[in-house]
mmCIF file of the N, C-alpha and C atoms, coordinates in Angstrom:
data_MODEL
# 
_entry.id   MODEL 
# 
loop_
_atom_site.group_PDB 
_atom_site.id 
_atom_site.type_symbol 
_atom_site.label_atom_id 
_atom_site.label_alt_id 
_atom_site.label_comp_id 
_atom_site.label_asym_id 
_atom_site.label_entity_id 
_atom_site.label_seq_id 
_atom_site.pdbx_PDB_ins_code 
_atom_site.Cartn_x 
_atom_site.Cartn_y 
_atom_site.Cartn_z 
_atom_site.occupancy 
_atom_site.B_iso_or_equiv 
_atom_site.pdbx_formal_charge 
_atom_site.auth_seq_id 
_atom_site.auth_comp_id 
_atom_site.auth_asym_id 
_atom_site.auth_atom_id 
_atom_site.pdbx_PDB_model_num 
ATOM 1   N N  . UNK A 1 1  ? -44.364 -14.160 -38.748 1.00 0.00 ? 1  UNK A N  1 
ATOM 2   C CA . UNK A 1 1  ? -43.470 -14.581 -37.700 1.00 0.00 ? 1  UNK A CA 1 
ATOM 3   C C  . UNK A 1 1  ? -43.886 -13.976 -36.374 1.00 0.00 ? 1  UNK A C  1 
ATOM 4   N N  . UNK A 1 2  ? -43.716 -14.717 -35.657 1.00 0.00 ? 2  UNK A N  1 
ATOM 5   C CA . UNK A 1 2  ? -44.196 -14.589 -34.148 1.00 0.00 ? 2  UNK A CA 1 
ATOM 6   C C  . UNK A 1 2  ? -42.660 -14.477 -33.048 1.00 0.00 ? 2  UNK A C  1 
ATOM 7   N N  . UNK A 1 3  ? -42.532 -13.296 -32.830 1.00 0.00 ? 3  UNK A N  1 
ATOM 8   C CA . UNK A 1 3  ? -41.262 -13.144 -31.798 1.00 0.00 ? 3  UNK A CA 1 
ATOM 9   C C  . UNK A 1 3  ? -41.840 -13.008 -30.527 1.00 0.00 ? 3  UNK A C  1 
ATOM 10  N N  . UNK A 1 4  ? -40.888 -14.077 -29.348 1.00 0.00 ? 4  UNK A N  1 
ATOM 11  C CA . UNK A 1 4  ? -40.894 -13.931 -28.837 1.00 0.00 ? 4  UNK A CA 1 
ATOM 12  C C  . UNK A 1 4  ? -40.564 -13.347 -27.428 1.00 0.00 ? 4  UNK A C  1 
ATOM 13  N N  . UNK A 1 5  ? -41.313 -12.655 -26.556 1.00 0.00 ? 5  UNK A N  1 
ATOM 14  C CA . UNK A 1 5  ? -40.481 -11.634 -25.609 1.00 0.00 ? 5  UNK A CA 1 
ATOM 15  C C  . UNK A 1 5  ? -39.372 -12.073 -24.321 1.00 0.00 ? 5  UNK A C  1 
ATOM 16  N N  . UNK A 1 6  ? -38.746 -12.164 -23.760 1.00 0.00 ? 6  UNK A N  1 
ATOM 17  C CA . UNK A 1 6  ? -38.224 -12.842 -23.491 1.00 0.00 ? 6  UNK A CA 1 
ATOM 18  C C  . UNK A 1 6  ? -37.607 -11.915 -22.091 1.00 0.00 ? 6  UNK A C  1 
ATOM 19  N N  . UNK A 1 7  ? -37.601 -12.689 -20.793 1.00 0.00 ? 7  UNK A N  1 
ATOM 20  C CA . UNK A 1 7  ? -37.365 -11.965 -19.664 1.00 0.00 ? 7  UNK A CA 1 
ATOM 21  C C  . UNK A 1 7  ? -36.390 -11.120 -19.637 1.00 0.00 ? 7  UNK A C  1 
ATOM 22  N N  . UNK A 1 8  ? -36.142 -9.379  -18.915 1.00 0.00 ? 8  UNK A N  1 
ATOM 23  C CA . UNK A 1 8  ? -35.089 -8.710  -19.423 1.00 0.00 ? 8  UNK A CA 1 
ATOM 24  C C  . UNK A 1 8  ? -33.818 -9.174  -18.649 1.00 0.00 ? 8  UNK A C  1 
ATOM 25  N N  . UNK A 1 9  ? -32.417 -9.174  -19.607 1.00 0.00 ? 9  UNK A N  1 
ATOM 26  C CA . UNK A 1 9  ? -31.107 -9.766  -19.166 1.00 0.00 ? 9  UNK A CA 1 
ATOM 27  C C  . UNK A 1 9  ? -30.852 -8.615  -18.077 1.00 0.00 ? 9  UNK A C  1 
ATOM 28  N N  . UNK A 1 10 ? -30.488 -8.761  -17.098 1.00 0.00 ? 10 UNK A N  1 
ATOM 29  C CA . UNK A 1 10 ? -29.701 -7.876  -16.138 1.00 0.00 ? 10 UNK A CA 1 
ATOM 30  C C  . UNK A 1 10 ? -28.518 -7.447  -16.449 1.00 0.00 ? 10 UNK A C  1 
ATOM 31  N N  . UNK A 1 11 ? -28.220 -6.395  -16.096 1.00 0.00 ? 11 UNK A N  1 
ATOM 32  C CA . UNK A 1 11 ? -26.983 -5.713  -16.711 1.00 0.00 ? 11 UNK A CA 1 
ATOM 33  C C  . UNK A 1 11 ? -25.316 -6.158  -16.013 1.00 0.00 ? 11 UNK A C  1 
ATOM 34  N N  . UNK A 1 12 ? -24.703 -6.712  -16.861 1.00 0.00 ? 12 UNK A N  1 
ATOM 35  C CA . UNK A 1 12 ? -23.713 -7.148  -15.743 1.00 0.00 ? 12 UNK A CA 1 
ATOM 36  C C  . UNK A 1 12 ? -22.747 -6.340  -15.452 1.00 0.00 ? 12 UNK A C  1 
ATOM 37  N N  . UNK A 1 13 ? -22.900 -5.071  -15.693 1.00 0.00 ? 13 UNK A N  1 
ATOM 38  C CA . UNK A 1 13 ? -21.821 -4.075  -15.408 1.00 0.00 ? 13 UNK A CA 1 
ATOM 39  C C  . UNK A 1 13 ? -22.126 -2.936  -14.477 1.00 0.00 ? 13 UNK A C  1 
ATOM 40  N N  . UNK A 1 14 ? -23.384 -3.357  -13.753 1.00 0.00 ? 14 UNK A N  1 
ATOM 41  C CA . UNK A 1 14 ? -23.619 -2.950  -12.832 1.00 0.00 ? 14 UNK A CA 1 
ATOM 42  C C  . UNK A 1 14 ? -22.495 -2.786  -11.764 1.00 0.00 ? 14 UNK A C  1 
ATOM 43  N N  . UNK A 1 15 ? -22.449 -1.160  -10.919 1.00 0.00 ? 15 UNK A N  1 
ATOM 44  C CA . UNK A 1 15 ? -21.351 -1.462  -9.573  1.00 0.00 ? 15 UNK A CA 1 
ATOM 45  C C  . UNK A 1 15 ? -22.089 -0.533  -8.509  1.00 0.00 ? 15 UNK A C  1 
ATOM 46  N N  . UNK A 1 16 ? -22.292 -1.183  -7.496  1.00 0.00 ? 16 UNK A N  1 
ATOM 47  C CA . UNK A 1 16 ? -22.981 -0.297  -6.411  1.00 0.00 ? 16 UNK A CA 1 
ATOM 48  C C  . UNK A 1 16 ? -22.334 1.038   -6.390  1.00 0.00 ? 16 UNK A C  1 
ATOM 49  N N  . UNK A 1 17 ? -23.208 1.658   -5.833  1.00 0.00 ? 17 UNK A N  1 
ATOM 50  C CA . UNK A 1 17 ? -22.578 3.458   -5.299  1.00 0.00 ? 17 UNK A CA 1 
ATOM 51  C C  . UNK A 1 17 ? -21.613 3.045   -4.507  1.00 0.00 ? 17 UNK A C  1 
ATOM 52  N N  . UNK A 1 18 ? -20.343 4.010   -4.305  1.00 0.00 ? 18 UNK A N  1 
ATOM 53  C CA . UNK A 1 18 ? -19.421 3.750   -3.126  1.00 0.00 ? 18 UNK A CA 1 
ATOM 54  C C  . UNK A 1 18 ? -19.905 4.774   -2.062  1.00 0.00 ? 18 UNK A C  1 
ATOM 55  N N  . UNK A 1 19 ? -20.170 4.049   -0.798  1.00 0.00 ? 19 UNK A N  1 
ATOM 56  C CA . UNK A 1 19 ? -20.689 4.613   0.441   1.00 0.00 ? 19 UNK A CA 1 
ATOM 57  C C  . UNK A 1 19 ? -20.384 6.056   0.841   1.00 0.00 ? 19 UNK A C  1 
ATOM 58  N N  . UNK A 1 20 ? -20.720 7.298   0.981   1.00 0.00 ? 20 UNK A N  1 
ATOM 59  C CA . UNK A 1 20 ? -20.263 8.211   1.312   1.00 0.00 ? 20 UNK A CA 1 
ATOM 60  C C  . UNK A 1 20 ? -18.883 8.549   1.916   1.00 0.00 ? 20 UNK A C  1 
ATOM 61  N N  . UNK A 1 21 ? -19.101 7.615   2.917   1.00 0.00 ? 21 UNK A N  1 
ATOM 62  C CA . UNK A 1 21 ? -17.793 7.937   4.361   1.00 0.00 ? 21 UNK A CA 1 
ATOM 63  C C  . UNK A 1 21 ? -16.643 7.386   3.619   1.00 0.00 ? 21 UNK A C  1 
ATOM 64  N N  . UNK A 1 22 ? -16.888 6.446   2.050   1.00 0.00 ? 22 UNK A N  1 
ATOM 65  C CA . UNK A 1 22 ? -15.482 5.911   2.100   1.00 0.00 ? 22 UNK A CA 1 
ATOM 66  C C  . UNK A 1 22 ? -14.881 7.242   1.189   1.00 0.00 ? 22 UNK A C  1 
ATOM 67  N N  . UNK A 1 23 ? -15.963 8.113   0.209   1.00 0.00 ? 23 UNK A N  1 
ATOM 68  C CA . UNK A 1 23 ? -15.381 8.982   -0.694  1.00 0.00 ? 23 UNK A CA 1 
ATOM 69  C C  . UNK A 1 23 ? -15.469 10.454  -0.154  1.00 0.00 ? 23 UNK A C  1 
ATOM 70  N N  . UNK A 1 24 ? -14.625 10.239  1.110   1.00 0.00 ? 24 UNK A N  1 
ATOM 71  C CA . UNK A 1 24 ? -14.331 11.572  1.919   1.00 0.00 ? 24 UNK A CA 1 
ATOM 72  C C  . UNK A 1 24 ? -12.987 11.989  1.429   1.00 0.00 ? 24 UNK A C  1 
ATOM 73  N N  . UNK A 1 25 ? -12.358 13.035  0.773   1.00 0.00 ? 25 UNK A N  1 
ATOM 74  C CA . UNK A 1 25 ? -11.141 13.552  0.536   1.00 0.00 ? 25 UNK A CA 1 
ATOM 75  C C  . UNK A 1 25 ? -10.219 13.875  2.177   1.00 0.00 ? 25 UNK A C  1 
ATOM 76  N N  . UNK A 1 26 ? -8.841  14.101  1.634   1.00 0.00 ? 26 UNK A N  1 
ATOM 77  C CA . UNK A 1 26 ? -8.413  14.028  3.130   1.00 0.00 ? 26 UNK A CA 1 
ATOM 78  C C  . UNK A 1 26 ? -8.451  15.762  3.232   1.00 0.00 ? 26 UNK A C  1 
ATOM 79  N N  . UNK A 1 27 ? -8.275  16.268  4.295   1.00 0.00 ? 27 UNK A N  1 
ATOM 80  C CA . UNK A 1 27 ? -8.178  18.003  4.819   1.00 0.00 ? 27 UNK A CA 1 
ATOM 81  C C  . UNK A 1 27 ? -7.163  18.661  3.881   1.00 0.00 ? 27 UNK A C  1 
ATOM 82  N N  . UNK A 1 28 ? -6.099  18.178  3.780   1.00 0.00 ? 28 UNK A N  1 
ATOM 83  C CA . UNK A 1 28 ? -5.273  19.135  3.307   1.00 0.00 ? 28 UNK A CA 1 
ATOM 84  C C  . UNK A 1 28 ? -5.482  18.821  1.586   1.00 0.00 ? 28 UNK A C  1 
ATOM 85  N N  . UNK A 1 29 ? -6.647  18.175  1.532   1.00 0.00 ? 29 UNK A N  1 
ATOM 86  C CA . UNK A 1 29 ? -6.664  17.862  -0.614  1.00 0.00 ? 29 UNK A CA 1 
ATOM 87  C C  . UNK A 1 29 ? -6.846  19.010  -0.929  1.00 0.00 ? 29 UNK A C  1 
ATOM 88  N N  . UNK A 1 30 ? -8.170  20.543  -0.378  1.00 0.00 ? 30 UNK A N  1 
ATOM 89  C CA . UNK A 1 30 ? -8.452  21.404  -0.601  1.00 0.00 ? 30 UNK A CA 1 
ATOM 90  C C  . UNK A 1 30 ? -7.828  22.693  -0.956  1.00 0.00 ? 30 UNK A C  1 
ATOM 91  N N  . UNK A 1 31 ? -6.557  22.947  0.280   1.00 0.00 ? 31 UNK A N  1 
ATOM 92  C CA . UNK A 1 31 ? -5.288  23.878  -0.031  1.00 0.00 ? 31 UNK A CA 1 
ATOM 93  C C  . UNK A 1 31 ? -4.314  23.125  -0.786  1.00 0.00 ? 31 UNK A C  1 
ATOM 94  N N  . UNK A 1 32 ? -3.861  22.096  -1.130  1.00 0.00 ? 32 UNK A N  1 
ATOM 95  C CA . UNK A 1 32 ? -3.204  21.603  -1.860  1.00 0.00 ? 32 UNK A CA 1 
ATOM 96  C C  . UNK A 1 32 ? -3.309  22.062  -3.388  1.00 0.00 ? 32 UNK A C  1 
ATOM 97  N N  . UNK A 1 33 ? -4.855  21.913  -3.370  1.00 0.00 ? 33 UNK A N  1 
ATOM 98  C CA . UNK A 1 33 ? -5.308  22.081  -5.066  1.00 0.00 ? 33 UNK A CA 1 
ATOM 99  C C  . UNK A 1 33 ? -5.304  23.815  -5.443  1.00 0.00 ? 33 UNK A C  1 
ATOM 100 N N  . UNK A 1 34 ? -5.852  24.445  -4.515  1.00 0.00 ? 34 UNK A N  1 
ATOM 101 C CA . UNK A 1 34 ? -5.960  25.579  -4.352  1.00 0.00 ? 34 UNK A CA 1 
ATOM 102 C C  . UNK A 1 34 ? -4.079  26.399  -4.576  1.00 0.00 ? 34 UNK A C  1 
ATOM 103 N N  . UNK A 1 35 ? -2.947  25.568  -3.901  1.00 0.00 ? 35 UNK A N  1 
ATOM 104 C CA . UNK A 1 35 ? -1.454  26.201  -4.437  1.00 0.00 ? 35 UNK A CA 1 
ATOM 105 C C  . UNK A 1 35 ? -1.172  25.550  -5.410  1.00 0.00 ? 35 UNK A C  1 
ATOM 106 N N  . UNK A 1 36 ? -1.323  24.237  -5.948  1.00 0.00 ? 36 UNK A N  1 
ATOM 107 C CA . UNK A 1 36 ? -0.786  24.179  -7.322  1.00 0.00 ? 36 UNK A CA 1 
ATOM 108 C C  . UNK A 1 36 ? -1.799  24.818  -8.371  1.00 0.00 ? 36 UNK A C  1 
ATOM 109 N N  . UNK A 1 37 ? -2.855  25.270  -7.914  1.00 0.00 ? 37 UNK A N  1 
ATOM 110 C CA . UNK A 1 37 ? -3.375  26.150  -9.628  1.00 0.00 ? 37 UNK A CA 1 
ATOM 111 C C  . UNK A 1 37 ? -2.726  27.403  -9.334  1.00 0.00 ? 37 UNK A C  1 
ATOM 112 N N  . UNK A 1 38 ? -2.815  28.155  -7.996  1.00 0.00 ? 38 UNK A N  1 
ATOM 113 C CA . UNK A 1 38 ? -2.057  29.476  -7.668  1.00 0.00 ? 38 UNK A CA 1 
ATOM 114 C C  . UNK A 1 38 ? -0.394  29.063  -8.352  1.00 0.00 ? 38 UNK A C  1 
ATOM 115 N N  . UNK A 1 39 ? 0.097   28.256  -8.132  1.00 0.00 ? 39 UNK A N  1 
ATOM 116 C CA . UNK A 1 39 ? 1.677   28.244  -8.326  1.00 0.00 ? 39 UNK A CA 1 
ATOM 117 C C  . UNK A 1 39 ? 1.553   27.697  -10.193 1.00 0.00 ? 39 UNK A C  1 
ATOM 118 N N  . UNK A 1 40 ? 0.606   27.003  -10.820 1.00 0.00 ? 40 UNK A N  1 
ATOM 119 C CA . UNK A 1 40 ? 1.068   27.418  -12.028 1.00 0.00 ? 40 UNK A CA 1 
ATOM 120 C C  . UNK A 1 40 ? 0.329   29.008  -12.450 1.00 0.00 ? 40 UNK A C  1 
ATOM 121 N N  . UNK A 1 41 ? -0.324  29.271  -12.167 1.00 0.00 ? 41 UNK A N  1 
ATOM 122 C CA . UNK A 1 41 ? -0.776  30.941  -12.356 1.00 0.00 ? 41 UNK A CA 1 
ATOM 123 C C  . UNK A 1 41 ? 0.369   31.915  -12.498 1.00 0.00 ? 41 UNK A C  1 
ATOM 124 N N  . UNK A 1 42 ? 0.585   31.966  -11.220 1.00 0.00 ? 42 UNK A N  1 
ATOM 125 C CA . UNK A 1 42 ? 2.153   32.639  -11.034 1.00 0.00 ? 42 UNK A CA 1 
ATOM 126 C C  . UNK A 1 42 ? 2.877   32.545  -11.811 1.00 0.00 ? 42 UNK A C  1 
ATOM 127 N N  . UNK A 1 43 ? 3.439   31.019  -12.120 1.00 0.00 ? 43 UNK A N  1 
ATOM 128 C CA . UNK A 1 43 ? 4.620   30.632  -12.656 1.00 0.00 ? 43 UNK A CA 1 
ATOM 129 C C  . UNK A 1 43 ? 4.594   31.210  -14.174 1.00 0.00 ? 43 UNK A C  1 
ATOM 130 N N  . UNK A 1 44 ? 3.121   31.135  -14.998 1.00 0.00 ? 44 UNK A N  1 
ATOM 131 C CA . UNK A 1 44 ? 2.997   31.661  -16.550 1.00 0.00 ? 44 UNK A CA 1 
ATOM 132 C C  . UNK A 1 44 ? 3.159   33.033  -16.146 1.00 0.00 ? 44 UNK A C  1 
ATOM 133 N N  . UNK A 1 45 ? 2.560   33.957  -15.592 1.00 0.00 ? 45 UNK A N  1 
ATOM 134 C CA . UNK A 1 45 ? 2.741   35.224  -15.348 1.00 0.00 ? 45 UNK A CA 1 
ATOM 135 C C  . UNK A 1 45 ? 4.383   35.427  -14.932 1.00 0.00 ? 45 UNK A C  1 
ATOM 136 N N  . UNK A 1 46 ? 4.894   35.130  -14.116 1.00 0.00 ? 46 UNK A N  1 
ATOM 137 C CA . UNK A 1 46 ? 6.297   35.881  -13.995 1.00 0.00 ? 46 UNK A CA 1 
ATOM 138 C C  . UNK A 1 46 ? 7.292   35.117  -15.127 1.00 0.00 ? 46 UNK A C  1 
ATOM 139 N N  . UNK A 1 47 ? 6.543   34.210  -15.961 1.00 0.00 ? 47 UNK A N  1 
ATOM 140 C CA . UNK A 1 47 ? 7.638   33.882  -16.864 1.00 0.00 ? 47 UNK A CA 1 
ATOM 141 C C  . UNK A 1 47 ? 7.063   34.749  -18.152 1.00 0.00 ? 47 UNK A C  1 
ATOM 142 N N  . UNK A 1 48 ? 6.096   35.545  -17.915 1.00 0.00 ? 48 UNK A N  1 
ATOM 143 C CA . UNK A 1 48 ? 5.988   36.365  -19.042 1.00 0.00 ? 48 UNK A CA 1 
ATOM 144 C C  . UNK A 1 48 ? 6.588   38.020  -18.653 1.00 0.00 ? 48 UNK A C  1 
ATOM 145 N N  . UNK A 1 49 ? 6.986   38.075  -17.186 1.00 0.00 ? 49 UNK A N  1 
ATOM 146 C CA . UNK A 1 49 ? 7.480   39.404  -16.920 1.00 0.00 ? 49 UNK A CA 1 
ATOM 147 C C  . UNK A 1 49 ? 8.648   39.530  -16.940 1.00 0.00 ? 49 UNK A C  1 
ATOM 148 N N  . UNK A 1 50 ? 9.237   38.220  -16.886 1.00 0.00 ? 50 UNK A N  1 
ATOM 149 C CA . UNK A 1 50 ? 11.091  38.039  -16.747 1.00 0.00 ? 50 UNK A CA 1 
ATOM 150 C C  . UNK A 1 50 ? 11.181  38.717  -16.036 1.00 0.00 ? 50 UNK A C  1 
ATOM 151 N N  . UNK A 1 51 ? 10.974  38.275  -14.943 1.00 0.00 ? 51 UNK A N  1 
ATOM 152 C CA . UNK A 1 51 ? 11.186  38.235  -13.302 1.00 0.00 ? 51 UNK A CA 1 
ATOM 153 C C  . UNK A 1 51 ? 12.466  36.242  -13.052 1.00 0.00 ? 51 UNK A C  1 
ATOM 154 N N  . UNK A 1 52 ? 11.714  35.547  -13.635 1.00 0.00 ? 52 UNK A N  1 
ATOM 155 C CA . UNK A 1 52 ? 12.538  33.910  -13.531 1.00 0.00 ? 52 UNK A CA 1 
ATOM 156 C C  . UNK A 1 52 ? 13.692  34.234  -14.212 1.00 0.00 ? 52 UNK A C  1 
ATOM 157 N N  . UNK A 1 53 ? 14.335  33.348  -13.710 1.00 0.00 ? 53 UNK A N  1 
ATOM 158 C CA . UNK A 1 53 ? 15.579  33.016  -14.665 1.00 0.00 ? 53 UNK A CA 1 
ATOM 159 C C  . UNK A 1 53 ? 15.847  32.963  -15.538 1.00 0.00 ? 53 UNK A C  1 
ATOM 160 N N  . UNK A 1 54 ? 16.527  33.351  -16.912 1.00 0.00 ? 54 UNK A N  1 
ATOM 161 C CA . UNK A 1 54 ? 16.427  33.060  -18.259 1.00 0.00 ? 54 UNK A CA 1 
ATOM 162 C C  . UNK A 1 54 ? 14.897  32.917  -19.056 1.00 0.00 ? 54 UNK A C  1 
ATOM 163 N N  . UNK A 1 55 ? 13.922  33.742  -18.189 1.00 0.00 ? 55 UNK A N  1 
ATOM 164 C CA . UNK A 1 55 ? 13.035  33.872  -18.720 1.00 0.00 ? 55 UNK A CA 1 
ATOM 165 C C  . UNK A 1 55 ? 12.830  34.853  -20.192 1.00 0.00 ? 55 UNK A C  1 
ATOM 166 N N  . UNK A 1 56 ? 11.473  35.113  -21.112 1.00 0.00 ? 56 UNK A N  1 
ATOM 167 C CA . UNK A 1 56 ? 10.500  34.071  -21.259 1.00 0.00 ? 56 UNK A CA 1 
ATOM 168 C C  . UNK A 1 56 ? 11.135  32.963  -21.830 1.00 0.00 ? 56 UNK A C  1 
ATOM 169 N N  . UNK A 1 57 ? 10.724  31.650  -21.458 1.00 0.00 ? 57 UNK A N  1 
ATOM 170 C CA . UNK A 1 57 ? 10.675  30.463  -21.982 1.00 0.00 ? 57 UNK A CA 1 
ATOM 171 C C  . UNK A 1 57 ? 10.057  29.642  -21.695 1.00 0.00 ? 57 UNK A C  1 
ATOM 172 N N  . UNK A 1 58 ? 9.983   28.700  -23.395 1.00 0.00 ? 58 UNK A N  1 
ATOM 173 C CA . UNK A 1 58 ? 8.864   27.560  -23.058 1.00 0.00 ? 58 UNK A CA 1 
ATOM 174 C C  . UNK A 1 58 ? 8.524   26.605  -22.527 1.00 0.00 ? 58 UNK A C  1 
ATOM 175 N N  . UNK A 1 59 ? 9.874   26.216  -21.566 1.00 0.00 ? 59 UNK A N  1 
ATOM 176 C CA . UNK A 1 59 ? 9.844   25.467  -20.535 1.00 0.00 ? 59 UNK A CA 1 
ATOM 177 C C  . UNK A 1 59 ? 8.918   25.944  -19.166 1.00 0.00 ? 59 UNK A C  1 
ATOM 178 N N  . UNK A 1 60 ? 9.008   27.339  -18.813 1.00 0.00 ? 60 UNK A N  1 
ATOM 179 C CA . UNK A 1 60 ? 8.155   27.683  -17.659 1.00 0.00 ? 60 UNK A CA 1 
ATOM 180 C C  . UNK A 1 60 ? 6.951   27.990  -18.136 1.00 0.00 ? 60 UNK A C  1 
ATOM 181 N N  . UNK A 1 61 ? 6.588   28.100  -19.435 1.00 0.00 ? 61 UNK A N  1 
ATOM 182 C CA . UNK A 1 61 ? 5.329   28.312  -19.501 1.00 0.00 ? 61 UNK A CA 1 
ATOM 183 C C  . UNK A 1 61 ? 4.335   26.898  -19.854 1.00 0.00 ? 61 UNK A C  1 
ATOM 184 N N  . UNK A 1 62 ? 5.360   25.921  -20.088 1.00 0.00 ? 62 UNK A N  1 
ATOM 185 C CA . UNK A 1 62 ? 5.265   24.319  -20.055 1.00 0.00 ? 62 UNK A CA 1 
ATOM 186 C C  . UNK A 1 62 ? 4.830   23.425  -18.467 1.00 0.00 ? 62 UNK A C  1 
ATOM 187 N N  . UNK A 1 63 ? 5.196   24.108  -17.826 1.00 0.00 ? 63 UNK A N  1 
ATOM 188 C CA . UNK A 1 63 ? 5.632   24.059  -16.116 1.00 0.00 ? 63 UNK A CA 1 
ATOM 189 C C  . UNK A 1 63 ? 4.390   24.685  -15.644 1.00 0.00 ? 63 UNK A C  1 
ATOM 190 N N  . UNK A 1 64 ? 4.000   25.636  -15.862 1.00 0.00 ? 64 UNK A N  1 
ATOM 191 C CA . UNK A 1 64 ? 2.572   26.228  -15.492 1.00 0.00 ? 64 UNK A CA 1 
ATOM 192 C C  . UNK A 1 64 ? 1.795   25.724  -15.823 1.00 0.00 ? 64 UNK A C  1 
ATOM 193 N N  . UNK A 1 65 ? 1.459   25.768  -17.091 1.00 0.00 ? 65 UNK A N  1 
ATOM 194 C CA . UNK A 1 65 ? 0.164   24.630  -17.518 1.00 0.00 ? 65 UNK A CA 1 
ATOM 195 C C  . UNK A 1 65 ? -0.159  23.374  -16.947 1.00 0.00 ? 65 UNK A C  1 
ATOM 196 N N  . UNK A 1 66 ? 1.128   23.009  -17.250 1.00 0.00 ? 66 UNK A N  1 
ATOM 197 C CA . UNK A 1 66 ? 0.957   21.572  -16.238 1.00 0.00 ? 66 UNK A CA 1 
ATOM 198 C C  . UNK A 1 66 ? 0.819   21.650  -14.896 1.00 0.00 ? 66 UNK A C  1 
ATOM 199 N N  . UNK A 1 67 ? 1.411   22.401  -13.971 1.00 0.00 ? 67 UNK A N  1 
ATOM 200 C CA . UNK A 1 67 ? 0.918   22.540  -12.683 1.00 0.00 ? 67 UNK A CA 1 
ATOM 201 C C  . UNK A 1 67 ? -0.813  22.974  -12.579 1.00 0.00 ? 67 UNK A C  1 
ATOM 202 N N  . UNK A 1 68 ? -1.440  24.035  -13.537 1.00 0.00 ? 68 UNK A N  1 
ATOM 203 C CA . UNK A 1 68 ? -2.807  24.196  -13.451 1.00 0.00 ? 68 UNK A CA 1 
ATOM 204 C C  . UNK A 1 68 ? -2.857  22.875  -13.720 1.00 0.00 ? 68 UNK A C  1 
ATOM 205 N N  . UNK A 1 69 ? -2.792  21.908  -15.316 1.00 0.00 ? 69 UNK A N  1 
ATOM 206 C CA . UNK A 1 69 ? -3.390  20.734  -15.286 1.00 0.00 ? 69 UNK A CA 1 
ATOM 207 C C  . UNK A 1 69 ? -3.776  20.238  -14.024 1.00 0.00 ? 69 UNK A C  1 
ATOM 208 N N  . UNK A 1 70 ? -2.528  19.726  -13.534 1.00 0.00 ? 70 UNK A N  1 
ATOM 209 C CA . UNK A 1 70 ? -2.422  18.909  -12.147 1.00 0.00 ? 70 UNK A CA 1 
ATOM 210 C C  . UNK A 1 70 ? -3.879  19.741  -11.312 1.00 0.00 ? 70 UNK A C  1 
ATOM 211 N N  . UNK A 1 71 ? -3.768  20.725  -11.094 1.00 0.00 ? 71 UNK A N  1 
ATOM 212 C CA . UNK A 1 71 ? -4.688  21.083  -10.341 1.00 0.00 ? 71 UNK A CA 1 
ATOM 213 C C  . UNK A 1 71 ? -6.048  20.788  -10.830 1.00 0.00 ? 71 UNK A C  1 
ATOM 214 N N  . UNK A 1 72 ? -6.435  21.239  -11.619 1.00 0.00 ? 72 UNK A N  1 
ATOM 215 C CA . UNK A 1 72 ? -7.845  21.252  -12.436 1.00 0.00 ? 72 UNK A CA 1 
ATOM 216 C C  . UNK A 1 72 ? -8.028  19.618  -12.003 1.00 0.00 ? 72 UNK A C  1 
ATOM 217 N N  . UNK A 1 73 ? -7.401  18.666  -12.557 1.00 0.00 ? 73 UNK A N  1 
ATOM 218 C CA . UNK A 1 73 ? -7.679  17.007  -12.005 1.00 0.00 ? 73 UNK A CA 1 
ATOM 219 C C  . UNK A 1 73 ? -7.558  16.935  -10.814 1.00 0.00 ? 73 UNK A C  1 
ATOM 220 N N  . UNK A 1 74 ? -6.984  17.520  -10.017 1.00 0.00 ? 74 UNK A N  1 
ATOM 221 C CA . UNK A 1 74 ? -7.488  17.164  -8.654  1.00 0.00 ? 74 UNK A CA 1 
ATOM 222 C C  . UNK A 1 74 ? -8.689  17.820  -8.130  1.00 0.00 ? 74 UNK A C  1 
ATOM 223 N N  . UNK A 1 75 ? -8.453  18.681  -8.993  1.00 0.00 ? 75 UNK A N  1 
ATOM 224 C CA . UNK A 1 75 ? -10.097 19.365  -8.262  1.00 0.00 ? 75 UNK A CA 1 
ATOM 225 C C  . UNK A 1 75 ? -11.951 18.475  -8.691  1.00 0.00 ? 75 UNK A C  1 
ATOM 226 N N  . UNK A 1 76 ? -11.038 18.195  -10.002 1.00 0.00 ? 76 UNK A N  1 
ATOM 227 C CA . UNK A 1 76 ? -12.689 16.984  -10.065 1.00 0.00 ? 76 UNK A CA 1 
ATOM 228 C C  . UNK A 1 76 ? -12.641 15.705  -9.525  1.00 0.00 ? 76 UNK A C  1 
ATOM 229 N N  . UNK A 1 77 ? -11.754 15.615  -8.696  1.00 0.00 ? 77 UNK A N  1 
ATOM 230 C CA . UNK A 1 77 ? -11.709 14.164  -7.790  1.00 0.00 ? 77 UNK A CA 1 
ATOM 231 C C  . UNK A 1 77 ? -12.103 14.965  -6.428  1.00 0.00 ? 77 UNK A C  1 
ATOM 232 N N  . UNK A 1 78 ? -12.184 16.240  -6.184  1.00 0.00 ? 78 UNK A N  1 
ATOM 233 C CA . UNK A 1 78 ? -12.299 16.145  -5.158  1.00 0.00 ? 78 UNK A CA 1 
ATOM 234 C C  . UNK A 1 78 ? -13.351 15.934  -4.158  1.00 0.00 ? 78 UNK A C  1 
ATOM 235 N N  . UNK A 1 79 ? -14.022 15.076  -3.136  1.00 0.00 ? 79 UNK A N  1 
ATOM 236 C CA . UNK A 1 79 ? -14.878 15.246  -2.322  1.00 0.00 ? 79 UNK A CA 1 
ATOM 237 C C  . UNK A 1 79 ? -15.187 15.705  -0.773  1.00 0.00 ? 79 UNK A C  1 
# 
């Protein structure tokens, strides 16, 4: 059997680069990201000193994480 080669298909899921100037973050993305990882930091630490309210509990230490989350994802979007 004889196969034949056959011109290569172009990829259709190709998507251009997006232009620099459009994937500029705005000024304040930088301190933004920078107080919500500081403010869940905090927030696990003084809910482990019972310093908070009706602290320790797993609601503020629920509340921290997720505020780092939040942060950590904004920080890999950021440009």
């Amino acid at each position: 059997m004889h196969v034949r080669e056959s011109a290569p298909v172009p990829n259709a899921r190709y998507t251009p680069p997006i232009p620099k100037k459009v994937r500029k973050s705005p000024p304040w993305m930088g301190p933004a990201i920078i107080a919500v990882l500081a403010l869940g930091v905090l927030m696990i630490i003084l809910n482990y000193t019972g310093i908070l309210p009706a602290s320790p509990t797993n609601w503020y230490l629920l509340g921290g994480i997720g505020l780092f989350f939040v942060g950590a994802i904004a920080a890999t979007r950021y440009h």
